[in-house]
MARRO-605480 format. One record per atom (N, C-alpha, C, O, CB): residue number from 1; atom name; x, y, z. Coordinates in nm, 2 decimals. Glycine has a CB too. Layout:
residues N
seq | atom | c1 | c2 | c3
NUM | CA | X | Y | Z
...
END
This chain:
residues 84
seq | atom | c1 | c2 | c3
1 | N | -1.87 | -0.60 | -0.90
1 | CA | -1.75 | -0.67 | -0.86
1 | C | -1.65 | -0.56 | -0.81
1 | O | -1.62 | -0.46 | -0.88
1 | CB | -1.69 | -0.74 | -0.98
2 | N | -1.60 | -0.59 | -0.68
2 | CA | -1.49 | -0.51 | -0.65
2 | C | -1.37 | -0.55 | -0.65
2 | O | -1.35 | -0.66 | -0.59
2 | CB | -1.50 | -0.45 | -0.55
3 | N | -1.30 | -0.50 | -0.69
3 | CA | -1.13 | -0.53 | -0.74
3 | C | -1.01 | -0.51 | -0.58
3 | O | -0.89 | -0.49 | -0.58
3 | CB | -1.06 | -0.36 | -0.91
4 | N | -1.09 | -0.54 | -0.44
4 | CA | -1.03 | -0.54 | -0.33
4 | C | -0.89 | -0.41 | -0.30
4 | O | -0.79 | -0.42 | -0.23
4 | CB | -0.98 | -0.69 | -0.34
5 | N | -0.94 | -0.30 | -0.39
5 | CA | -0.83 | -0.21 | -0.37
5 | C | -0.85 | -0.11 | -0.26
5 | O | -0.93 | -0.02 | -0.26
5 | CB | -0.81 | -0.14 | -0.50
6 | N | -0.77 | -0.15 | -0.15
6 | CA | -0.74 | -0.09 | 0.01
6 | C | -0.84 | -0.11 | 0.07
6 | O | -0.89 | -0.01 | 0.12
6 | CB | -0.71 | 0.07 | 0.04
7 | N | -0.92 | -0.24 | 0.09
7 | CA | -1.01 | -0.26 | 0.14
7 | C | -1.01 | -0.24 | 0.33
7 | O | -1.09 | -0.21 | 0.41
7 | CB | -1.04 | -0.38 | 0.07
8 | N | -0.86 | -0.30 | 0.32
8 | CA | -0.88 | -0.26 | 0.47
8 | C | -0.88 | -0.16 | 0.55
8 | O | -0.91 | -0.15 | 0.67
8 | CB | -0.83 | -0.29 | 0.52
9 | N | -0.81 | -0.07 | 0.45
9 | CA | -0.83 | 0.13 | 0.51
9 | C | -0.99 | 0.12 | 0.51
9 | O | -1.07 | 0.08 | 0.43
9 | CB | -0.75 | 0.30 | 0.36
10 | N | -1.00 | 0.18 | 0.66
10 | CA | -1.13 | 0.27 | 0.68
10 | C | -1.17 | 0.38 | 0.55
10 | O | -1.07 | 0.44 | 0.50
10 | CB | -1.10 | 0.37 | 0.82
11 | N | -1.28 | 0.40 | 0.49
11 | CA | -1.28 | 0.52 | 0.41
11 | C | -1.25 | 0.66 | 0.45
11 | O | -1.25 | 0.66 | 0.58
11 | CB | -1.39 | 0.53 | 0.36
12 | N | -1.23 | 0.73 | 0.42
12 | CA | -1.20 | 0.87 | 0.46
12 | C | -1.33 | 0.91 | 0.47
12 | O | -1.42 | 0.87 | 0.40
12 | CB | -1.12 | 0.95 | 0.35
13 | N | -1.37 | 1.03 | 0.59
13 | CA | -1.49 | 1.11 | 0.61
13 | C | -1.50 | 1.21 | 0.49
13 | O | -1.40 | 1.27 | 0.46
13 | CB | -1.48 | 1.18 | 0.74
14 | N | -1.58 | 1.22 | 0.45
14 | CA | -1.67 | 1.31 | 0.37
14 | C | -1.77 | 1.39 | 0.41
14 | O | -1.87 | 1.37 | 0.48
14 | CB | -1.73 | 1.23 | 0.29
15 | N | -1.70 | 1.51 | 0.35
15 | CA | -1.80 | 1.64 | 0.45
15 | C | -1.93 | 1.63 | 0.31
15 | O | -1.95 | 1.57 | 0.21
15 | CB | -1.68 | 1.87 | 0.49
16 | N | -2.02 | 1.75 | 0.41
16 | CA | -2.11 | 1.77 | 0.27
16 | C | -2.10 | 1.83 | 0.12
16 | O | -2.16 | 1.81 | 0.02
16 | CB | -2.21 | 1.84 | 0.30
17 | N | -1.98 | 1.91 | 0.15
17 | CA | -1.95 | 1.99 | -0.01
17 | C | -1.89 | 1.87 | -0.09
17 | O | -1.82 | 1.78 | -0.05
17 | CB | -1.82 | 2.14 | 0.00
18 | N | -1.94 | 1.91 | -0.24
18 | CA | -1.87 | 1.83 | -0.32
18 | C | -1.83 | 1.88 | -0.46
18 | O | -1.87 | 1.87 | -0.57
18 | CB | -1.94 | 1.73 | -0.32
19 | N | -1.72 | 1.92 | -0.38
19 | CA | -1.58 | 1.99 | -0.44
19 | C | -1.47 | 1.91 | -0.52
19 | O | -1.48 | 1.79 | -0.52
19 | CB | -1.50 | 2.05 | -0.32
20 | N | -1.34 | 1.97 | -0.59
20 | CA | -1.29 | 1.88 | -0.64
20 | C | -1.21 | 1.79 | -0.51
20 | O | -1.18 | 1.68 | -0.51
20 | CB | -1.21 | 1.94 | -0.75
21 | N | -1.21 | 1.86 | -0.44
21 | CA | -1.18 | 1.78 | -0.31
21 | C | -1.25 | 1.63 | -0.28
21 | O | -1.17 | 1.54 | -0.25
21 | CB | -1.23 | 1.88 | -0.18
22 | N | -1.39 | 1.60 | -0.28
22 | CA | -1.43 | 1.47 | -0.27
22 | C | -1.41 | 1.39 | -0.32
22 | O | -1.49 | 1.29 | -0.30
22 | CB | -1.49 | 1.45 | -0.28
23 | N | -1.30 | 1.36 | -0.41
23 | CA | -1.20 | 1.24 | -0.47
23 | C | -1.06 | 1.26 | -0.41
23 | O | -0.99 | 1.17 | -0.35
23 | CB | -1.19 | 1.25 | -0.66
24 | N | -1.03 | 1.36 | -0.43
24 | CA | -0.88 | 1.39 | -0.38
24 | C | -0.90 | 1.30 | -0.21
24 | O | -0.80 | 1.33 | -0.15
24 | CB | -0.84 | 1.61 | -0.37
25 | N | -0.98 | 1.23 | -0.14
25 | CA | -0.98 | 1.21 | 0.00
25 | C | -0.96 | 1.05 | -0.02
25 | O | -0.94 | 0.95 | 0.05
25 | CB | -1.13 | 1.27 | 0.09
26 | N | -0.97 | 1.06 | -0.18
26 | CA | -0.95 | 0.87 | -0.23
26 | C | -0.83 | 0.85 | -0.31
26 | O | -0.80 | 0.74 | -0.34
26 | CB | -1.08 | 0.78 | -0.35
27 | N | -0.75 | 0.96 | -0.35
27 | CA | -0.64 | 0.96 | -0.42
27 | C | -0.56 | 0.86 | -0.41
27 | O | -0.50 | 0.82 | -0.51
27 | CB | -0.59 | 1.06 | -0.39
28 | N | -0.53 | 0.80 | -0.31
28 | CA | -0.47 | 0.66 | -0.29
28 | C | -0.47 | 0.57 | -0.39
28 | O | -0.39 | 0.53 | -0.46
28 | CB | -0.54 | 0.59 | -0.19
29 | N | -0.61 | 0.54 | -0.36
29 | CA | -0.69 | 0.44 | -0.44
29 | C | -0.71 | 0.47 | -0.56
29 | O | -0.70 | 0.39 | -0.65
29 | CB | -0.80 | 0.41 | -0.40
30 | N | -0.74 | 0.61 | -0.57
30 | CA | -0.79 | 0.58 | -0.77
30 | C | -0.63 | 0.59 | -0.83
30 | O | -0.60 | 0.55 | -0.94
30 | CB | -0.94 | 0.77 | -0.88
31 | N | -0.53 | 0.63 | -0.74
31 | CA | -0.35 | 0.62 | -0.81
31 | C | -0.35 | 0.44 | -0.82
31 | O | -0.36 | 0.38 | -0.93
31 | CB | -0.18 | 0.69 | -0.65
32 | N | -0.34 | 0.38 | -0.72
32 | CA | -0.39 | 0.26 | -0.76
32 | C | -0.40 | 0.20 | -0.84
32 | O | -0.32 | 0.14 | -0.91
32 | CB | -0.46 | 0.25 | -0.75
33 | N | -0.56 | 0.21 | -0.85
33 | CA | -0.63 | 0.15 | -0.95
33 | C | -0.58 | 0.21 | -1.12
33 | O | -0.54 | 0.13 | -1.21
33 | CB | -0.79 | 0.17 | -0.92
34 | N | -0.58 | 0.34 | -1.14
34 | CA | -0.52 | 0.37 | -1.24
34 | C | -0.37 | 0.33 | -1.27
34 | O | -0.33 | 0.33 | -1.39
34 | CB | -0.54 | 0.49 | -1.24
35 | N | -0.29 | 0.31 | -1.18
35 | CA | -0.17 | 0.20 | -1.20
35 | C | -0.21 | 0.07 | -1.19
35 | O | -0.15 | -0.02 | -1.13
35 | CB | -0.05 | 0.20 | -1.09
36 | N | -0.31 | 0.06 | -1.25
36 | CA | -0.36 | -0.10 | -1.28
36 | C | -0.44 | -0.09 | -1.41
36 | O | -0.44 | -0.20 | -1.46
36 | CB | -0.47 | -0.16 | -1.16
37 | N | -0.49 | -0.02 | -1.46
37 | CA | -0.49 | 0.04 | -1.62
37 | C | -0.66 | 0.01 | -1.60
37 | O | -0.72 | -0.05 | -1.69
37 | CB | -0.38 | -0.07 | -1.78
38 | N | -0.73 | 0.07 | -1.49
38 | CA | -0.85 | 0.06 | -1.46
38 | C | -0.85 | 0.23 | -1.56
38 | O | -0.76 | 0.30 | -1.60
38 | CB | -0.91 | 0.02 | -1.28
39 | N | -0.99 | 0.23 | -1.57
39 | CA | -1.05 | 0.39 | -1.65
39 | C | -1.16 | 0.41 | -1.51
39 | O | -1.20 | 0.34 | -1.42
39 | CB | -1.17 | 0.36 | -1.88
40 | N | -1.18 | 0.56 | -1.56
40 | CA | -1.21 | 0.65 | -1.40
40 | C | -1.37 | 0.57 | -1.42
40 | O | -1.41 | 0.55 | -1.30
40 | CB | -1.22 | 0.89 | -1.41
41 | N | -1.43 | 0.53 | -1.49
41 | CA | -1.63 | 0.46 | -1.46
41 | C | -1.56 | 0.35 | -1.35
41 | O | -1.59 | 0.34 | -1.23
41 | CB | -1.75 | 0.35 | -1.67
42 | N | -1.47 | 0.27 | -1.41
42 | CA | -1.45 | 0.11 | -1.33
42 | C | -1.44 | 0.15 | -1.15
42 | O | -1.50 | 0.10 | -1.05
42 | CB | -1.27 | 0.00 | -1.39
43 | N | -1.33 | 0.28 | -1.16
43 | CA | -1.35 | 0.35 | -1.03
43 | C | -1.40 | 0.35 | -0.92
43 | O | -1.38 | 0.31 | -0.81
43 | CB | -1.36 | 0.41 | -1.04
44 | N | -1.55 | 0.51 | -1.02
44 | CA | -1.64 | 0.60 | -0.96
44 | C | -1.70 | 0.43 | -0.94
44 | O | -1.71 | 0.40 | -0.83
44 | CB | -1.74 | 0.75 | -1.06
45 | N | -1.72 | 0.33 | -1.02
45 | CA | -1.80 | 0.23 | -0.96
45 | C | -1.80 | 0.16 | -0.82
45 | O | -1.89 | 0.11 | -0.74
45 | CB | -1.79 | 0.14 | -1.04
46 | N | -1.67 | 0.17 | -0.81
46 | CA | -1.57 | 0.10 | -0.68
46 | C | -1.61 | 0.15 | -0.58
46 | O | -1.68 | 0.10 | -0.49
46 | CB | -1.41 | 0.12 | -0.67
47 | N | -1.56 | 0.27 | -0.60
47 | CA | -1.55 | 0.39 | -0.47
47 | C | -1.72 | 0.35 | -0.45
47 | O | -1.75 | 0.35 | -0.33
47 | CB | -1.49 | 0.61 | -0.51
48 | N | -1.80 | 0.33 | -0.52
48 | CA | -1.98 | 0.38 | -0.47
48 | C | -2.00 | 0.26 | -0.43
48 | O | -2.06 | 0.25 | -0.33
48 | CB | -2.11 | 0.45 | -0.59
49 | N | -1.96 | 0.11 | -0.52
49 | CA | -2.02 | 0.05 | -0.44
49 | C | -1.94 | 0.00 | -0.29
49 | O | -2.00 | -0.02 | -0.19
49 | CB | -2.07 | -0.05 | -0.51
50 | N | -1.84 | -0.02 | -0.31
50 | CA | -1.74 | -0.03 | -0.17
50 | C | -1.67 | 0.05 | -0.09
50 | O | -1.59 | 0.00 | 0.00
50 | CB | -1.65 | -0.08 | -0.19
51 | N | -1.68 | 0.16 | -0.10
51 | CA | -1.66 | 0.27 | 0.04
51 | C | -1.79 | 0.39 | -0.02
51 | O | -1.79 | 0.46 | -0.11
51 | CB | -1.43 | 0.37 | 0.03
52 | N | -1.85 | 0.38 | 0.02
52 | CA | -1.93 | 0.47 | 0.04
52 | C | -1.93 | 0.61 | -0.06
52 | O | -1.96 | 0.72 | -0.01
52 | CB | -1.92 | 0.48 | 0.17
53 | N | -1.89 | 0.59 | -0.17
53 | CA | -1.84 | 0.74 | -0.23
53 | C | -1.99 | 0.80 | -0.25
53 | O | -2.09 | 0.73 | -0.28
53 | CB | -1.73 | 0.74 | -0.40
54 | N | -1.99 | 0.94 | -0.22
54 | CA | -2.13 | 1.04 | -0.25
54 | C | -2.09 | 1.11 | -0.33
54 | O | -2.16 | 1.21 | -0.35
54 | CB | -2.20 | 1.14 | -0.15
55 | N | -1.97 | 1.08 | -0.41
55 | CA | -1.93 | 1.22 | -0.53
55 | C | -2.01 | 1.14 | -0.68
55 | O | -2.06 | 1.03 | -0.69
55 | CB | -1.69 | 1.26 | -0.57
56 | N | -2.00 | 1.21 | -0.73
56 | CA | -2.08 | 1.23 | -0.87
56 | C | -1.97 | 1.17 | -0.98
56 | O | -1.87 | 1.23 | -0.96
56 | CB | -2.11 | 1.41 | -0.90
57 | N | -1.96 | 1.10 | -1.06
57 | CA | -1.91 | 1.05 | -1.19
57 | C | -1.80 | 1.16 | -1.22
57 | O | -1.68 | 1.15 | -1.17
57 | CB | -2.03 | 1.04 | -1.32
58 | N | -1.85 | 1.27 | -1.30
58 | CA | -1.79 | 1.36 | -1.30
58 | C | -1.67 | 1.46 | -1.23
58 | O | -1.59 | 1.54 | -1.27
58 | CB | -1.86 | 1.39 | -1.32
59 | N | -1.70 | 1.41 | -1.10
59 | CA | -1.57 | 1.47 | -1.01
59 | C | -1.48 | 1.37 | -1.01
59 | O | -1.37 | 1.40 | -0.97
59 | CB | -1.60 | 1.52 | -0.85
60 | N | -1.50 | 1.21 | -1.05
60 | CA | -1.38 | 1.13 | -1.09
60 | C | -1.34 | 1.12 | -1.14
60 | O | -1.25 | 1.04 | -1.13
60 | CB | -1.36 | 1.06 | -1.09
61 | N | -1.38 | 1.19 | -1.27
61 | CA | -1.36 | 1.22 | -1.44
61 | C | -1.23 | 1.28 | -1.43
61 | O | -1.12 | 1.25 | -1.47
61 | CB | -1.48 | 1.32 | -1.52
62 | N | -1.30 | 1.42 | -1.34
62 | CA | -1.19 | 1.55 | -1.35
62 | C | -1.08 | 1.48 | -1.33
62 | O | -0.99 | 1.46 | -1.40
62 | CB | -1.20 | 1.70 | -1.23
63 | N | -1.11 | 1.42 | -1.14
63 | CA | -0.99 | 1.41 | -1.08
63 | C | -0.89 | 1.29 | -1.15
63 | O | -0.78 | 1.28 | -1.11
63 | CB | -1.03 | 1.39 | -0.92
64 | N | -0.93 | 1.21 | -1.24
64 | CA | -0.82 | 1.09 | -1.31
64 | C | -0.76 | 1.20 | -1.42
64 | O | -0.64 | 1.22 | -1.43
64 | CB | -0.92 | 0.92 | -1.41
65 | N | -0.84 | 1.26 | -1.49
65 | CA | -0.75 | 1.35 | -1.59
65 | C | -0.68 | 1.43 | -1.50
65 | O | -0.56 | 1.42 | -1.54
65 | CB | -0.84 | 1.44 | -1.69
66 | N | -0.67 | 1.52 | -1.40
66 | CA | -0.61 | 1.58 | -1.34
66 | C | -0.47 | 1.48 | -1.32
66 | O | -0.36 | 1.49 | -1.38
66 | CB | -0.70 | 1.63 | -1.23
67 | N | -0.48 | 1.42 | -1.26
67 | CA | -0.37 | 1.30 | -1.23
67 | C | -0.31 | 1.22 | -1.34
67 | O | -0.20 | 1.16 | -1.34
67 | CB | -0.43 | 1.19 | -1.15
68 | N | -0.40 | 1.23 | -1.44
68 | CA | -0.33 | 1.19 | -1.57
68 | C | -0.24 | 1.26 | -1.61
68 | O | -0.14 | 1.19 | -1.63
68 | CB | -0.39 | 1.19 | -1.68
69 | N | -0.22 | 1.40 | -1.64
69 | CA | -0.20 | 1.53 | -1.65
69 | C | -0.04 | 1.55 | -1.59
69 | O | 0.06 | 1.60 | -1.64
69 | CB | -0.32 | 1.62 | -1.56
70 | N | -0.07 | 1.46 | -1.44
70 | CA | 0.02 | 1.51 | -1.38
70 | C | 0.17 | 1.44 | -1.43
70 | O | 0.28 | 1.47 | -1.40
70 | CB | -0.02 | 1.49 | -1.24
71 | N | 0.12 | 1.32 | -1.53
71 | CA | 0.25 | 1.23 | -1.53
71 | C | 0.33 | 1.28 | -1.63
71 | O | 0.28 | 1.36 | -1.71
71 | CB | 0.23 | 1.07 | -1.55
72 | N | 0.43 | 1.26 | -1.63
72 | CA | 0.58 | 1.32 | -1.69
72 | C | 0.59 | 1.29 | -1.84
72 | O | 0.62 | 1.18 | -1.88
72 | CB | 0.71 | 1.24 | -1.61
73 | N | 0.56 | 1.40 | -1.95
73 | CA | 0.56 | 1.33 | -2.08
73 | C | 0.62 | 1.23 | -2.12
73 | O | 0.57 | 1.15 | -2.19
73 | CB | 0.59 | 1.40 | -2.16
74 | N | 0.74 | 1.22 | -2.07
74 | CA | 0.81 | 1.06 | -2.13
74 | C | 0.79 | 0.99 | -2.08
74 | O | 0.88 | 0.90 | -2.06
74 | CB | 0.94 | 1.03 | -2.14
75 | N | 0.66 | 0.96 | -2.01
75 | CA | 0.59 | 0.82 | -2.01
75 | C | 0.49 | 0.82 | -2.05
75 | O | 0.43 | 0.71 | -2.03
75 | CB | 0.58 | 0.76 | -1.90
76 | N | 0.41 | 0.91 | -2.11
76 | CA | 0.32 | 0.87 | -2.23
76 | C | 0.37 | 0.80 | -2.36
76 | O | 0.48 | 0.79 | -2.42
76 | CB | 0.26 | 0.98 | -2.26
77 | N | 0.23 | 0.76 | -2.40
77 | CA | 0.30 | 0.71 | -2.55
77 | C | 0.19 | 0.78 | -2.63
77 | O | 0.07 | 0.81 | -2.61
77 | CB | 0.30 | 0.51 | -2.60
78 | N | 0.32 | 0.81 | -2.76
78 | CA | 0.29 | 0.92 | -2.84
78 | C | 0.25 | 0.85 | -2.97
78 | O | 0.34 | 0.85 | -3.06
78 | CB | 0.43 | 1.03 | -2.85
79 | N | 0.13 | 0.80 | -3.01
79 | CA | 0.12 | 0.74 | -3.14
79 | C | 0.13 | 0.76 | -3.28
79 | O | 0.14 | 0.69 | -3.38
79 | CB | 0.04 | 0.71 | -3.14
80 | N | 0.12 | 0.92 | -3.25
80 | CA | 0.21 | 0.99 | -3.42
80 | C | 0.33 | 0.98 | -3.46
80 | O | 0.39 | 1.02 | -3.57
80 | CB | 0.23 | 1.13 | -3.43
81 | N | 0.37 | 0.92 | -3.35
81 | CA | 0.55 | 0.87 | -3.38
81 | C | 0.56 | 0.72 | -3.44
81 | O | 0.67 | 0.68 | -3.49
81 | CB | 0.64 | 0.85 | -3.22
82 | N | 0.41 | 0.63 | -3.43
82 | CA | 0.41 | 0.51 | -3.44
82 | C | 0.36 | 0.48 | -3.62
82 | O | 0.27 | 0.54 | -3.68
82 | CB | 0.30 | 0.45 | -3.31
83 | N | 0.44 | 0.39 | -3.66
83 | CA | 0.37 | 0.36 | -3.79
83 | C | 0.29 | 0.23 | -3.80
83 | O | 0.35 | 0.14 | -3.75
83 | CB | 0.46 | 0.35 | -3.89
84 | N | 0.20 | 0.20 | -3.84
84 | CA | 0.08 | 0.11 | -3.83
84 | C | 0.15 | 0.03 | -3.98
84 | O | 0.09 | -0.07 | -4.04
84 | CB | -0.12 | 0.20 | -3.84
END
């Protein structure tokens, strides 16, 4: 099942190396979808079966934690603060 995210953008060309760069050419999309509270498997699934992705699981891994990374601590939630 694909979740129709930028379906009408052409995919981006993909050379043969596969660097952390071969996600970064979908950054669009996996920002996206991760602003849609998808996790990086539902993704790497997307990108492979609906644009053609040749990268590996693992370089979508990196690249969502990388981008996770990037967001601003006070918009995470901090559950040690939380009482159950």
């Amino acid at each position: 099942m694909t979740t129709g995210f930028l379906l009408a953008k052409a995919p981006p060309k993909q050379t043969g190396k596969r660097s952390a760069g071969v996600s970064e050419a979908y950054r669009e999309m996996i920002e996206l979808e991760l602003s849609r509270g998808r996790n990086a498997m539902g993704i790497f699934q997307d990108l492979v079966d609906a644009h053609g992705f040749h990268g590996g699981y693992q370089s979508v891994k990196r690249f969502v934690r990388k981008l996770r990374g990037a967001v601003s601590p006070d918009a995470r939630v901090d559950h040690r603060d939380q009482t159950w």
